[in-house]
C-alpha positions, 0 to 999 in steps of 0.5 A: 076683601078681608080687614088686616089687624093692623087695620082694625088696631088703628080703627079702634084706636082712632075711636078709643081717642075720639072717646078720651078727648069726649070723656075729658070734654074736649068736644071741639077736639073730638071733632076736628081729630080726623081733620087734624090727622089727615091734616098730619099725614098729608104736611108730614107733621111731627106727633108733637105738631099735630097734637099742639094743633089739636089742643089749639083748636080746643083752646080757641074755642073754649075762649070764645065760649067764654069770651061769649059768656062775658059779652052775655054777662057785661049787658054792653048797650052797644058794640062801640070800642075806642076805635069807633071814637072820633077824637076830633069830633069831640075836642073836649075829650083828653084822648091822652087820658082815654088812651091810658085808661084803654090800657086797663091799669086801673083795674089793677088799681082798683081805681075808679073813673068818672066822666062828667058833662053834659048829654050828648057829648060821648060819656057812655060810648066812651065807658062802654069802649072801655067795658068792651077793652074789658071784657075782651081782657078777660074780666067780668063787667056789667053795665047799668044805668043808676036807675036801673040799679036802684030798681033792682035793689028796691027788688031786692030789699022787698024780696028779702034778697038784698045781700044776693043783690049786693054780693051781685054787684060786688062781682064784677071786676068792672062795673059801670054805672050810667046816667046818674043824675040824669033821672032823680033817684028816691031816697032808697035809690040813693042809698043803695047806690051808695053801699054798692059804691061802698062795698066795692071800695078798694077792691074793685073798679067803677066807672060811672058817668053823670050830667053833675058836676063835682061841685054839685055833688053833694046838693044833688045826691045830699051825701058826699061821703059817696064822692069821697069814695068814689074820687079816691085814686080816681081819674076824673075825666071832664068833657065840655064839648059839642054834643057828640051825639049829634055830630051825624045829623049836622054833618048831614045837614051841612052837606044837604045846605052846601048842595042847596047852596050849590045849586042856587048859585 
């Protein structure tokens, strides 16, 4: 059976445009096309329809590809969001604040956040959630803890990369510092944490938690300069609560000592 030439046009048409959309690097196009087209044919869609179809696809997967690149970038220890949060285990949270917070307004500020309190009670779930909110938002955010940062610019400075290092910190839209405090930064530490506080001053956003309280600022870390620039068109965010941490394992304990309880009686 002989191929009309009607047939071979369109044959060659249909691998012409498989070969635009490679040449352009629209692969997930390239590759639904013949989906899209049958697609077309067997709905009646009209051209206009079937090619924002097209490019749908595209689009939808040229996010997740970038939304996949952030999550890689952020270092987020864990997939928390403020979803996972029970407001009620921790009454020591003002949830009418988180809740502002998770809008995101205070990167277009510039502003910063620090969550203060004890162990246990739900500052790093609570600044990855908003990382999470972050990232989901399409800006670039990496987690560190203070001690890990301080390593890394001791690196650096060693290395003579201590500028890369800093303009490294100074890229993200949102940055968040963990555990200050927690462990005792060297003298250098301190510093460094200092000019990456400093740099990033007005710019761009950092949430940071700590076990020191404001007050203790200053003895803790000997400079409040650093304070300063962190408090200024800052939401401060104070938890004293029970450990939030360990909700789980009294739950479960509680339930263990009713059922003893139970079968006692």
């Amino acid at each position: 059976m002989s191929t009309s030439p009607v047939q071979v046009s369109e044959a060659r048409r249909f691998q012409q445009l498989r070969g635009h959309l490679s040449y352009l690097k629209l692969n997930d196009a390239a590759e639904a096309l013949n989906r899209v087209l049958d697609q077309a044919r067997t709905e009646r869609m009209s051209l206009t329809a079937a090619l924002e179809r097209l490019l749908e696809i595209e689009v939808e997967a040229t996010e997740a590809r970038k939304l996949a690149a952030r999550e890689r970038f952020a270092c987020l220890p864990e997939p928390w969001t403020l979803a996972d949060f029970d407001f009620a285990a921790q009454p020591g949270v003002d949830e009418k604040l988180i809740r502002d917070l998770a809008t995101l307004r205070f990167l277009d500020d510039a502003s910063n956040v620090l969550f203060v309190g004890p162990p246990g009670v739900g500052k790093t779930m609570l600044s990855v959630a908003l990382g999470r909110a972050a990232v989901d938002a399409g800006h670039r955010v990496y987690f560190t803890t203070a001690a890990e940062l301080a390593a890394k610019c001791h690196k650096a400075a060693l290395e003579g990369r201590w500028k890369t290092c800093m303009r490294f910190f100074a890229g993200p839209k949102l940055l968040i510092i963990d555990e200050l405090g927690y462990l005792p930064l060297p003298e250098d530490g301190a510093s460094a944490l200092f000019q990456v506080i400093n740099q990033r001053y007005l710019k761009s956003s950092t949430i940071l938690t700590t076990n020191v309280g404001i007050a203790d600022w200053a003895g803790a870390f000997g400079d409040a300069t650093m304070l300063d620039r962190l408090l200024h068109r800052a939401a401060v965010a104070g938890i004293d609560g029970p450990s939030y941490r360990l909700r789980g394992h009294q739950n479960q304990a509680d339930a263990m000592r009713k059922g003893v309880n139970a079968r006692v009686s």
